[in-house]
N, C-alpha and C positions, 0 to 999 in steps of 0.2 A: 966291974960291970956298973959299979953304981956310978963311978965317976965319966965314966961313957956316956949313961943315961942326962948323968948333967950337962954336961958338952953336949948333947944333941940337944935337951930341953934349951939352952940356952941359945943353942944355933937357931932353933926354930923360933923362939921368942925374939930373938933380933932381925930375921926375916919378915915378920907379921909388921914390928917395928917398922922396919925400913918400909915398907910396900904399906903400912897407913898414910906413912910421911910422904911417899910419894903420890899418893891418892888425895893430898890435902894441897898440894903445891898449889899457888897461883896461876893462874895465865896472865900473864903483865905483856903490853904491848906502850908504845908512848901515850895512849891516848886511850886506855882504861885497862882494868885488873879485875878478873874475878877470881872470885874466892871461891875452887872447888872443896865441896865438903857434902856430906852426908852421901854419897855414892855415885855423885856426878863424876862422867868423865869428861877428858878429854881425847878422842880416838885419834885426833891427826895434830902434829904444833901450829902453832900458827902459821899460815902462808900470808908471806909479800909478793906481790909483784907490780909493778908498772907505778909504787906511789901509793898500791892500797894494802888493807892489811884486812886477816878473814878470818876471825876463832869459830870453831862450834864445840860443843860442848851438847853430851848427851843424857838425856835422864837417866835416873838409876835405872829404871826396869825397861832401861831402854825402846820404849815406848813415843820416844819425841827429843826434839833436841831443838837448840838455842844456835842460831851463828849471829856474830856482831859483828858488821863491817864495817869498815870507815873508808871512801875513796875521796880522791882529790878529784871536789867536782860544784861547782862555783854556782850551783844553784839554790833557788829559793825552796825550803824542805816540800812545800804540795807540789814543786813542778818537779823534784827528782820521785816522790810518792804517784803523782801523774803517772810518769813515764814508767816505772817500774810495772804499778799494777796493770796500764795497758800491753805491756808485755808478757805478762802472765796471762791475761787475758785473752792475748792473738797465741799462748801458746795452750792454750786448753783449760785454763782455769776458771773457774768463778769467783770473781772478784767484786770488792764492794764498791765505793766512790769512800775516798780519802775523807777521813774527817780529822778537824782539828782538832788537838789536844796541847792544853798550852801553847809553846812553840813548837810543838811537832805535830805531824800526822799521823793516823793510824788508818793502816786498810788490813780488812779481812779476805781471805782467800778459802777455795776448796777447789779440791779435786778427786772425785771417787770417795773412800771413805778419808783420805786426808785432810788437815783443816790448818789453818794457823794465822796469824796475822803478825804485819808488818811495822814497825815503827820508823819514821823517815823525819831525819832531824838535819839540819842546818847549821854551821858557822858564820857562812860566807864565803869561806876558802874550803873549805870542807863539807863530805855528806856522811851522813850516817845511815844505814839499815840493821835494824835489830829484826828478827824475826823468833818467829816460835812456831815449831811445828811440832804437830801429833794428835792422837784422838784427844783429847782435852790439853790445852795450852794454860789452865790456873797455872799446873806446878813449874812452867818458866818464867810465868809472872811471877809467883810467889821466890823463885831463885833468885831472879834479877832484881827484883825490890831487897832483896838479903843480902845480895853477894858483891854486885856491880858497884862499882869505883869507878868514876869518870874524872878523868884530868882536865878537862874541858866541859865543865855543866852546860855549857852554850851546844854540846858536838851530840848531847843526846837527851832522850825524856827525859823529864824530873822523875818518873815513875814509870812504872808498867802495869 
């Protein structure tokens, strides 16, 4: 019995193991990494298609979530921030007027009791949109200032 009870205490300690380690994995894409930790997930992998690529990633108390996307799209960061937020806009949002920050943009949104805002950055050959959504947007700020790895500092904020 006792040596059962070991075999199962040890099955279950390599389980907890495993399933941290898997809770702490990266999300790596060519063109940035984040480092899930302290009970962020990740509910879907990352999707490509057509040349662009989409993580999201959701707070612990799941309460809000982060996606970062990058398309190939050859505009200057306020005209893809433009276009975006008037699209949110024609589609029921409340949205802010883009303001600059550094080389990027930031616009604020809402909808009902939703909120979040948007970060819109530039290459030249490339666009970026970070967003944050949820009833307070600090704790993706505060994620994305900890966790984010950019392979291209050009492709997104310096900060959030």
């Amino acid at each position: 019995m006792k040596k059962f009870m070991s075999c199962l205490a040890t099955g279950l300690v390599s389980v907890f193991l495993l399933a941290s380690v898997a809770l702490a994995e990266d999300v790596k894409t060519d063109y940035f990494t984040l480092a899930l930790s302290d009970g962020w997930t990740m509910p879907k992998p990352v999707q490509s298609a057509n040349g662009a690529v989409v993580a999201i990633v959701q707070y612990p108390d799941g309460q809000g979530a982060v996606s970062v996307t990058v398309t190939p799209a050859p505009l200057p960061a306020k005209d893809l921030a433009v276009q975006t937020l008037n699209n949110m806009k024609s589609g029921g949002f409340t949205v802010s007027e883009p303001v600059a920050s550094g080389d990027s943009y930031v616009g604020e949104f809402s909808q009902q009791q939703a909120r979040g805002v948007s970060y819109f950055t530039s290459n030249g050959k490339l666009g970026s949109v970070i967003t944050i959504v949820g009833t307070d947007t600090r704790p993706g700020k505060d994620f994305l200032n900890k966790n984010f790895k950019a392979a291209d500092a050009k492709l997104f904020p310096a900060s959030f």
